[in-house]
ZAZAFI-138127 format. One record per atom (N, C-alpha, C): residue number from 1; residue in one letter; atom name; x, y, z. Coordinates in nm, 2 decimals, always signed. Layout:
{num->NUM; residuo->A; atomo->CA; u->X; v->Y; w->Z}
...
//
This chain:
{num->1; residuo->X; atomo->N; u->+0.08; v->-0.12; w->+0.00}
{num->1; residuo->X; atomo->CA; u->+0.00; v->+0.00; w->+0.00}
{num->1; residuo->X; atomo->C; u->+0.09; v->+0.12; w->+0.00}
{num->2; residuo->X; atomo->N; u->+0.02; v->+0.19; w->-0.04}
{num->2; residuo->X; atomo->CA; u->+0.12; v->+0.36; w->-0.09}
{num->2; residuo->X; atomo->C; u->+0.04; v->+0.45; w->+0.01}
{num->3; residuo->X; atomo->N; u->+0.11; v->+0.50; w->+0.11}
{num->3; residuo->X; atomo->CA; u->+0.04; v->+0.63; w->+0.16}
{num->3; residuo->X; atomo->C; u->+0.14; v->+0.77; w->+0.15}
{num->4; residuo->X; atomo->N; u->+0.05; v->+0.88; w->+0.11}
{num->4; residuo->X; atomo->CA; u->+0.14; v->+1.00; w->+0.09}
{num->4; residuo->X; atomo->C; u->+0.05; v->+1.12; w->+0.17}
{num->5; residuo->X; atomo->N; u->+0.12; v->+1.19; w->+0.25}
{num->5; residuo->X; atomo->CA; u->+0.09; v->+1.23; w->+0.39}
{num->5; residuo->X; atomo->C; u->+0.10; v->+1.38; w->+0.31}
{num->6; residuo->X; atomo->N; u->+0.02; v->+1.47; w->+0.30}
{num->6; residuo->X; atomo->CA; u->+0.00; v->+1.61; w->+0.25}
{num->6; residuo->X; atomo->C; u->-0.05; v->+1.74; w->+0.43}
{num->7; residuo->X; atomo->N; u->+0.02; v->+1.81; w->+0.41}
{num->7; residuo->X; atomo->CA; u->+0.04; v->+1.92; w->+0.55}
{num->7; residuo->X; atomo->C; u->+0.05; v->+2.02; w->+0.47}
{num->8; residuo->X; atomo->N; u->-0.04; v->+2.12; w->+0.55}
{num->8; residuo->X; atomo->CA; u->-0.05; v->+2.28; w->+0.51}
{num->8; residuo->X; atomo->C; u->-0.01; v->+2.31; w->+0.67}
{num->9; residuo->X; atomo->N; u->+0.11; v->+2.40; w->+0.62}
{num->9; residuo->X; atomo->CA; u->+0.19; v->+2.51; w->+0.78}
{num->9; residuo->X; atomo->C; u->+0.17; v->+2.67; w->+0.75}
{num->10; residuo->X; atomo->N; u->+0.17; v->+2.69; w->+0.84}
{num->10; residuo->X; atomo->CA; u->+0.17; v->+2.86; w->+0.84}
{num->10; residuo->X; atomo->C; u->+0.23; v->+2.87; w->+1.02}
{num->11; residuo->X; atomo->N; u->+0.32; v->+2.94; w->+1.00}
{num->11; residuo->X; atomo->CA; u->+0.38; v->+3.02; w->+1.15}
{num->11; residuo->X; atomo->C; u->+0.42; v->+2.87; w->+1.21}
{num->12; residuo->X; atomo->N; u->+0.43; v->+2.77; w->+1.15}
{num->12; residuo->X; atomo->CA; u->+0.57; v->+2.66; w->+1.19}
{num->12; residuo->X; atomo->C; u->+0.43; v->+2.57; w->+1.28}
{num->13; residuo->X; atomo->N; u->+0.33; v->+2.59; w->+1.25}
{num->13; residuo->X; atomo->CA; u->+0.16; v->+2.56; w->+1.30}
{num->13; residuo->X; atomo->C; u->+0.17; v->+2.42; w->+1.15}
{num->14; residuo->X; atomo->N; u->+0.11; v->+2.32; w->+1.18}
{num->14; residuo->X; atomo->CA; u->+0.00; v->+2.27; w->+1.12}
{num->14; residuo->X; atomo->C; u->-0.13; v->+2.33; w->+1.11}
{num->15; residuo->X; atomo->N; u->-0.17; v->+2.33; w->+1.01}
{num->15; residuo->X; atomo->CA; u->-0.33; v->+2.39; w->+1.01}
{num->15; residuo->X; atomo->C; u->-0.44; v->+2.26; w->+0.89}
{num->16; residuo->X; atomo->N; u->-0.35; v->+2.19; w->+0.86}
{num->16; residuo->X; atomo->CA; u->-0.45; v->+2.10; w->+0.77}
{num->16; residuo->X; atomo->C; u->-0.37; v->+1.98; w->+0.78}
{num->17; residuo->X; atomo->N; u->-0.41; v->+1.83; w->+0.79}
{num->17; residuo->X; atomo->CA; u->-0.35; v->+1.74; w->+0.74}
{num->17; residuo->X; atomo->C; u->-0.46; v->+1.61; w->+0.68}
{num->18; residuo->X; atomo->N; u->-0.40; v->+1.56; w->+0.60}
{num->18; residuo->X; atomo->CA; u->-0.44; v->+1.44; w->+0.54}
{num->18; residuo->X; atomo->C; u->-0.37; v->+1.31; w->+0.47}
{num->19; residuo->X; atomo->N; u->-0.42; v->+1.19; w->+0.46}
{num->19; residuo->X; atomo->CA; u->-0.33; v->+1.10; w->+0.45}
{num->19; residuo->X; atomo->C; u->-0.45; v->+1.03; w->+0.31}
{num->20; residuo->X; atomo->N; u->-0.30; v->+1.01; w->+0.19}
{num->20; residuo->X; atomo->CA; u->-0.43; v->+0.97; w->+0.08}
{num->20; residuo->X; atomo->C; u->-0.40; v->+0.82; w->+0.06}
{num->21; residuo->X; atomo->N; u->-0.42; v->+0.72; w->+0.01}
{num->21; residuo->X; atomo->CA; u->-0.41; v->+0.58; w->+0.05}
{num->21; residuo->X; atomo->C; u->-0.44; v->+0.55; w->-0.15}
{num->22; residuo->X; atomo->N; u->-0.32; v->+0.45; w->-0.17}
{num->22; residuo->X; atomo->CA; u->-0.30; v->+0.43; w->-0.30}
{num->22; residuo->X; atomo->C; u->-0.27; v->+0.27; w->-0.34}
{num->23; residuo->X; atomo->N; u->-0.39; v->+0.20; w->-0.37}
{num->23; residuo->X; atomo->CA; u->-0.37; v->+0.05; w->-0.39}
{num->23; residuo->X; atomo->C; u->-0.36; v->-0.02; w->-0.50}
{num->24; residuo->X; atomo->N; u->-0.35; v->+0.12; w->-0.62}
{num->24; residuo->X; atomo->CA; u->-0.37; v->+0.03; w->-0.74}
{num->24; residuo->X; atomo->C; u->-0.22; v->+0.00; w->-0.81}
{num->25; residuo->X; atomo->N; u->-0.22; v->-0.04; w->-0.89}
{num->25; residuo->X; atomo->CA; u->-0.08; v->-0.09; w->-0.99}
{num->25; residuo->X; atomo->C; u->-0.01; v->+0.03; w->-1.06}
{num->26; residuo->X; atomo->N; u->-0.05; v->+0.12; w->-1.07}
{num->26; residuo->X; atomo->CA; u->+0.01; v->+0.25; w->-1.11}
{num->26; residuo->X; atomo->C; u->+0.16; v->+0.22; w->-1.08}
{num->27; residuo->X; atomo->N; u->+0.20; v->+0.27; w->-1.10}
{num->27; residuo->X; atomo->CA; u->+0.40; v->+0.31; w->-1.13}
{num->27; residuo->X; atomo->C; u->+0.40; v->+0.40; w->-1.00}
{num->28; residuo->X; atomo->N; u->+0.52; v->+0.45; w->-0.91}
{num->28; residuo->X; atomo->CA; u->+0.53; v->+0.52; w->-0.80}
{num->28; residuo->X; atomo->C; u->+0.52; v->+0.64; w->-0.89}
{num->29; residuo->X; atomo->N; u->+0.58; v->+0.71; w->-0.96}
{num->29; residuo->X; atomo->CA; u->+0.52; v->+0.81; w->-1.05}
{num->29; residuo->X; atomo->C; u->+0.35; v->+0.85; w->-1.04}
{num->30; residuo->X; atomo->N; u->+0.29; v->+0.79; w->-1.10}
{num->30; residuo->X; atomo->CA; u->+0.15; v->+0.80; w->-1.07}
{num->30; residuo->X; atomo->C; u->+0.07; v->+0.79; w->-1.00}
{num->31; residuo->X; atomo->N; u->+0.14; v->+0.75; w->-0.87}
{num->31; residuo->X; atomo->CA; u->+0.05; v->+0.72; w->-0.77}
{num->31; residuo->X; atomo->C; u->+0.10; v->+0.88; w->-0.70}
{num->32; residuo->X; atomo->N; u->+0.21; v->+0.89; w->-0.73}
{num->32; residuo->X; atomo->CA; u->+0.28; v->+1.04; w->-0.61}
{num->32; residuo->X; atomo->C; u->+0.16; v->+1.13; w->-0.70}
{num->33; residuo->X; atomo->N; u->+0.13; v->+1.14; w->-0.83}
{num->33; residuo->X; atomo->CA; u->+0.10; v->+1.25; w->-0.89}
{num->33; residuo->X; atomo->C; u->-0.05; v->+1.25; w->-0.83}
{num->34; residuo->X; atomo->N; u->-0.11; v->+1.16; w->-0.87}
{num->34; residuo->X; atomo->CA; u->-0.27; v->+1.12; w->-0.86}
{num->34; residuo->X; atomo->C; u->-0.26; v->+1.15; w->-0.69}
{num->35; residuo->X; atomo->N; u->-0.17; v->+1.12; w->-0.60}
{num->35; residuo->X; atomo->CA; u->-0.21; v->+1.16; w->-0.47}
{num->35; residuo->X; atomo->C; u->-0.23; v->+1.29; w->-0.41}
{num->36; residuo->X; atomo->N; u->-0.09; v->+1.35; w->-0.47}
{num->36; residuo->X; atomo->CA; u->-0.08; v->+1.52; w->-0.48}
{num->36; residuo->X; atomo->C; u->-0.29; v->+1.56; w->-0.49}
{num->37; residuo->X; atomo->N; u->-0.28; v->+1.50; w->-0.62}
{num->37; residuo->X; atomo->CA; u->-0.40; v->+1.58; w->-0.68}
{num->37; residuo->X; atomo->C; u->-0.50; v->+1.54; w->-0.62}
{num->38; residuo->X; atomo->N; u->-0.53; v->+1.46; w->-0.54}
{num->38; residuo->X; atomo->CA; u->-0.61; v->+1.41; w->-0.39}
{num->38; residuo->X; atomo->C; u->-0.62; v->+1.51; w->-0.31}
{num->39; residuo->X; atomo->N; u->-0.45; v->+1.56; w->-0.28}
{num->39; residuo->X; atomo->CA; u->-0.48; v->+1.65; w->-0.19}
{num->39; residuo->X; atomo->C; u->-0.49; v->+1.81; w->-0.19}
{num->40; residuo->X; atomo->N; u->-0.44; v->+1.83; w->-0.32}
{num->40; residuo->X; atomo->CA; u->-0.50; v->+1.98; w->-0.35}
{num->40; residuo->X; atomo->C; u->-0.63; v->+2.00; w->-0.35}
{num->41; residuo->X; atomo->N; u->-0.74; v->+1.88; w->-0.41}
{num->41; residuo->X; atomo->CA; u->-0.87; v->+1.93; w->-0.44}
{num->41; residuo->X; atomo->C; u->-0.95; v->+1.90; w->-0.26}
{num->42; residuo->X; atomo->N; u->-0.88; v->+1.84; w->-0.19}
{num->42; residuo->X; atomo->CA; u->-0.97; v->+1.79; w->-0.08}
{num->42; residuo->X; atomo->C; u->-0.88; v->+1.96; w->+0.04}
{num->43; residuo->X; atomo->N; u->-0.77; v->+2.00; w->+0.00}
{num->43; residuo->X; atomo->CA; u->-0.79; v->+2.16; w->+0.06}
{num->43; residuo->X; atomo->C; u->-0.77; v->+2.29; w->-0.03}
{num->44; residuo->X; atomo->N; u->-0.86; v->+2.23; w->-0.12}
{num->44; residuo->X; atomo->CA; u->-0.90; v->+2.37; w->-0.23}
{num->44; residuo->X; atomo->C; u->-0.80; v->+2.44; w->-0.27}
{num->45; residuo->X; atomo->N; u->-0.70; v->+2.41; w->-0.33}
{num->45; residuo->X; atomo->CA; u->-0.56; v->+2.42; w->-0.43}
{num->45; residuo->X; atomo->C; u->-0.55; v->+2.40; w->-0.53}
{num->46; residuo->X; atomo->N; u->-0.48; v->+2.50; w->-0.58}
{num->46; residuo->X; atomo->CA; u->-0.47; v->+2.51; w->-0.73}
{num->46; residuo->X; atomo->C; u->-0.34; v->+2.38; w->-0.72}
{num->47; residuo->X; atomo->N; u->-0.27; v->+2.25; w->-0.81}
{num->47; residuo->X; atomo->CA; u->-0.20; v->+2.19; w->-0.81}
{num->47; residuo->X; atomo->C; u->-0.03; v->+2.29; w->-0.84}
{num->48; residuo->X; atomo->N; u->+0.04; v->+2.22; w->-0.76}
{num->48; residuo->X; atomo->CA; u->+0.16; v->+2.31; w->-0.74}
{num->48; residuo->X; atomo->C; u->+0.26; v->+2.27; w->-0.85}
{num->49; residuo->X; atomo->N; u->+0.38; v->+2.32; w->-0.87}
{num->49; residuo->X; atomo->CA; u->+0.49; v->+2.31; w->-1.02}
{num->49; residuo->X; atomo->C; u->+0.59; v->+2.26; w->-0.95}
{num->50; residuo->X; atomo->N; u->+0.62; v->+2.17; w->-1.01}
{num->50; residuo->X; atomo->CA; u->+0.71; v->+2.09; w->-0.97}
{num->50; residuo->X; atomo->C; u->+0.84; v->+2.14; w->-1.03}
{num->51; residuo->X; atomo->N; u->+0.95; v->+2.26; w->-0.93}
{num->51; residuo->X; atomo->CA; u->+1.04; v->+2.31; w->-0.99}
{num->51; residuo->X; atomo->C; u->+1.16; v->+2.16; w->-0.96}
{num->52; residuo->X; atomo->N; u->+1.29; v->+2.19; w->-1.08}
{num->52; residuo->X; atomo->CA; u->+1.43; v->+2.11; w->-1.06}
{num->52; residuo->X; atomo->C; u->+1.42; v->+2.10; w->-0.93}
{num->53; residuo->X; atomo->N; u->+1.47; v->+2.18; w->-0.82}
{num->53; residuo->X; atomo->CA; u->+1.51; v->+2.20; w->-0.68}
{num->53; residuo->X; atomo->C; u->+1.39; v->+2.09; w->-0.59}
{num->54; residuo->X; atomo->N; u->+1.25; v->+2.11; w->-0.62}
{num->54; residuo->X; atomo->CA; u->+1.17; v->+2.03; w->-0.62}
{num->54; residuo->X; atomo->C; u->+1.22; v->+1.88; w->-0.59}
{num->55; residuo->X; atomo->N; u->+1.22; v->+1.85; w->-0.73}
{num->55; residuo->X; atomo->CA; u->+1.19; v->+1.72; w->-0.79}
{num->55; residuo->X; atomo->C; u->+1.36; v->+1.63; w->-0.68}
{num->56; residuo->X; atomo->N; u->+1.41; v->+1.76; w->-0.72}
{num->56; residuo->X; atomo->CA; u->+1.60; v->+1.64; w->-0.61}
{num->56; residuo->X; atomo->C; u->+1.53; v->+1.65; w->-0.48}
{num->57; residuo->X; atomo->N; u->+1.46; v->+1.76; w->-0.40}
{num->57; residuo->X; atomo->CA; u->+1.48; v->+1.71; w->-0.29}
{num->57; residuo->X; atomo->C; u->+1.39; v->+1.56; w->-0.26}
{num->58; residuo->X; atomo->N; u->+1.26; v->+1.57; w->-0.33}
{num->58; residuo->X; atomo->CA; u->+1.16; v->+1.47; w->-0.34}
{num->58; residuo->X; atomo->C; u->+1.26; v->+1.35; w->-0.35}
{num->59; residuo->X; atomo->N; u->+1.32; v->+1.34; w->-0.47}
{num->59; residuo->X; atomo->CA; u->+1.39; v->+1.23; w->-0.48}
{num->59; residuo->X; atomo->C; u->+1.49; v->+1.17; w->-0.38}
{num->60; residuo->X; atomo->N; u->+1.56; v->+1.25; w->-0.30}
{num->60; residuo->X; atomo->CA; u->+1.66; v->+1.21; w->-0.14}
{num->60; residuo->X; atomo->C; u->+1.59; v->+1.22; w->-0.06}
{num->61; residuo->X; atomo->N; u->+1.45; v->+1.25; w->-0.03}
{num->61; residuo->X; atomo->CA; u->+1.40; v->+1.24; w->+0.08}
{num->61; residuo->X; atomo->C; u->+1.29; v->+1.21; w->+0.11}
{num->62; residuo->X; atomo->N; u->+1.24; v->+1.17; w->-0.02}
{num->62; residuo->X; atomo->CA; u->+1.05; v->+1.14; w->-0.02}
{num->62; residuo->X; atomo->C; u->+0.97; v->+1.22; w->+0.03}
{num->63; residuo->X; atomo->N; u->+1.04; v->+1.36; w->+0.10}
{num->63; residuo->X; atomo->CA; u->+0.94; v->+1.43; w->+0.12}
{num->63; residuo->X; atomo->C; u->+1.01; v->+1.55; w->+0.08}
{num->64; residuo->X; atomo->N; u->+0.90; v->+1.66; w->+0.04}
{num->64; residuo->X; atomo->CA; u->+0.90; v->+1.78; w->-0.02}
{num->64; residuo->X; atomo->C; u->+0.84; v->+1.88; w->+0.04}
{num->65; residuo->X; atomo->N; u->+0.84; v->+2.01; w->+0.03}
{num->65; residuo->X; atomo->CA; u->+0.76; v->+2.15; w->+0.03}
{num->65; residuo->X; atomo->C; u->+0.76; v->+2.23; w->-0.06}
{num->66; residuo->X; atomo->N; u->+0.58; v->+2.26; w->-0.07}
{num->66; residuo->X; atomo->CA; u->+0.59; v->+2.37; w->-0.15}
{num->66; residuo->X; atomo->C; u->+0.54; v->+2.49; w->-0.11}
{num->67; residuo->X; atomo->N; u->+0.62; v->+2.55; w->-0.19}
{num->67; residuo->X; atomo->CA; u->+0.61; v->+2.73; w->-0.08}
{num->67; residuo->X; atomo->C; u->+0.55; v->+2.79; w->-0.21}
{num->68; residuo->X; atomo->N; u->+0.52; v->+2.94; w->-0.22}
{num->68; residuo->X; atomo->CA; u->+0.48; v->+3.02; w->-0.25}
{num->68; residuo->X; atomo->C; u->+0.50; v->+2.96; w->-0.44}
{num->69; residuo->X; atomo->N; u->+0.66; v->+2.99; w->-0.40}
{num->69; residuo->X; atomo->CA; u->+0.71; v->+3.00; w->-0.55}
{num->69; residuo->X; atomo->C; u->+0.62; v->+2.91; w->-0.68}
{num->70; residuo->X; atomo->N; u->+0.63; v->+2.75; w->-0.60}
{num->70; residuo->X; atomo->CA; u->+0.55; v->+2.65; w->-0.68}
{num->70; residuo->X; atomo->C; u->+0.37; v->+2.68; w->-0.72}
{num->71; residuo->X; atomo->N; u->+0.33; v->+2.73; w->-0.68}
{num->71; residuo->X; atomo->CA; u->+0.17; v->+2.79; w->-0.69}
{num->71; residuo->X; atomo->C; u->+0.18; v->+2.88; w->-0.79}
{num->72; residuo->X; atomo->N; u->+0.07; v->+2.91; w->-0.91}
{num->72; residuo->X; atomo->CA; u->+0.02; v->+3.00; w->-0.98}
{num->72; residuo->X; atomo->C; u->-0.08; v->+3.08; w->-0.86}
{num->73; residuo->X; atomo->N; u->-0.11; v->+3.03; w->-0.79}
{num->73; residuo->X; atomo->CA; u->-0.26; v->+3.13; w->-0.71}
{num->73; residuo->X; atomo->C; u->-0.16; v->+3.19; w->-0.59}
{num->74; residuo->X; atomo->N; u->-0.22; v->+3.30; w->-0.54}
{num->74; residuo->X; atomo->CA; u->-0.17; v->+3.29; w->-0.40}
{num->74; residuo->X; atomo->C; u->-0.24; v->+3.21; w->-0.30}
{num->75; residuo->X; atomo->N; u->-0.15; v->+3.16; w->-0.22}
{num->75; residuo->X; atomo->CA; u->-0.19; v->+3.11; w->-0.11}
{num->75; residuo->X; atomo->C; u->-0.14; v->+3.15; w->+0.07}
{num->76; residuo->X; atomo->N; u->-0.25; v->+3.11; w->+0.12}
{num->76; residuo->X; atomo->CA; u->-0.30; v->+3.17; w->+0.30}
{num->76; residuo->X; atomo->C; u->-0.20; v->+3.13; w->+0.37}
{num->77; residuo->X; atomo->N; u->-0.08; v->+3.03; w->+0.32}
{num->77; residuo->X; atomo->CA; u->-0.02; v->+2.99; w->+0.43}
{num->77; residuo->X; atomo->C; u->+0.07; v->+2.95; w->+0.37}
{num->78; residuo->X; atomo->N; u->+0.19; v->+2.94; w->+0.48}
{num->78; residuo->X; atomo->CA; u->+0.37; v->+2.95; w->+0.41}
{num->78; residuo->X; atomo->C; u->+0.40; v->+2.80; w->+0.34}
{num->79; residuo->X; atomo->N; u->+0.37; v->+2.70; w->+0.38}
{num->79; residuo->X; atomo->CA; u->+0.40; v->+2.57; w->+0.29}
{num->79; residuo->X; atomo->C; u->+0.32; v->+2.43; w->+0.27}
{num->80; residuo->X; atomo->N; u->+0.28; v->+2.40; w->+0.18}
{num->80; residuo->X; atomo->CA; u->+0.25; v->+2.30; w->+0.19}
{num->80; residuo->X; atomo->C; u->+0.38; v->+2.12; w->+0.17}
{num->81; residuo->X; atomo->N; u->+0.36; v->+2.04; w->+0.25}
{num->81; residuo->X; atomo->CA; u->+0.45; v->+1.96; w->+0.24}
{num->81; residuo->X; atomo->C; u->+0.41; v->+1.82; w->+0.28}
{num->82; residuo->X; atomo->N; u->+0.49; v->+1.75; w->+0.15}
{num->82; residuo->X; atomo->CA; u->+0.39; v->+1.60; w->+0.10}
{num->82; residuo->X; atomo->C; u->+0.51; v->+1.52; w->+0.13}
{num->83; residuo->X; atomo->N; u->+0.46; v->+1.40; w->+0.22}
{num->83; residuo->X; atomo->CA; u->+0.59; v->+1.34; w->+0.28}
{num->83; residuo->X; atomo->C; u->+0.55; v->+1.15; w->+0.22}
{num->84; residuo->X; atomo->N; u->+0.60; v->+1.09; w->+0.15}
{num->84; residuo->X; atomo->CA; u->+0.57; v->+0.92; w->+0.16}
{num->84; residuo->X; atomo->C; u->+0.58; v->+0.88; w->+0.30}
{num->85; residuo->X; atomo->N; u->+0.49; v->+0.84; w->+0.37}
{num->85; residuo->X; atomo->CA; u->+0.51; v->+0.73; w->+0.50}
{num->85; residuo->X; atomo->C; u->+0.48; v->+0.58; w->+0.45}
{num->86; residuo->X; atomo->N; u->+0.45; v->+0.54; w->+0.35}
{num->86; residuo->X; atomo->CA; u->+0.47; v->+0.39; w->+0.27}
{num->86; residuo->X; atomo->C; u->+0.47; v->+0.36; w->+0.16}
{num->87; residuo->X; atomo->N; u->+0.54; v->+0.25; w->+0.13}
{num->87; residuo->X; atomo->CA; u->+0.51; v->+0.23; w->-0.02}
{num->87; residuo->X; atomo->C; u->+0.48; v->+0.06; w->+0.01}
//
């Protein structure tokens, strides 16, 4: 089972969390994507841009943040950050 752990912070605060659960055959690629997009639409987010600096840290650490820069919209709070806790 794939779980990918999605957190909205503001002022070093949690203010949202959710955990999206992923069981089908998809490739880890598509499950990270399809999960993201789980969790944008379930706390009303435009889907974030996956810059270079992005994509390495994801890749050494399975988990990421995205700040301001990655968003077309503004957003209410300083980061969102999507962590794997299983595959």
């Amino acid at each position: 089972m794939f779980r990918l752990w999605g957190k909205e912070f503001k002022d070093n605060r949690m203010l949202k969390d959710t955990v999206i659960c992923d069981d089908s055959d998809d490739t880890r690629t598509h499950k990270i994507f399809n999960s993201l997009e789980a969790i944008c639409y379930e706390f009303d987010l435009s889907k974030p841009i996956w810059l270079d600096s992005t994509i390495a840290e994801f890749k050494r650490h399975s988990k990421v943040r995205f700040y301001q820069d990655n968003f077309v919209d503004s957003i209410d709070f300083d980061y969102l950050e999507i962590h794997v806790i299983e595959e």
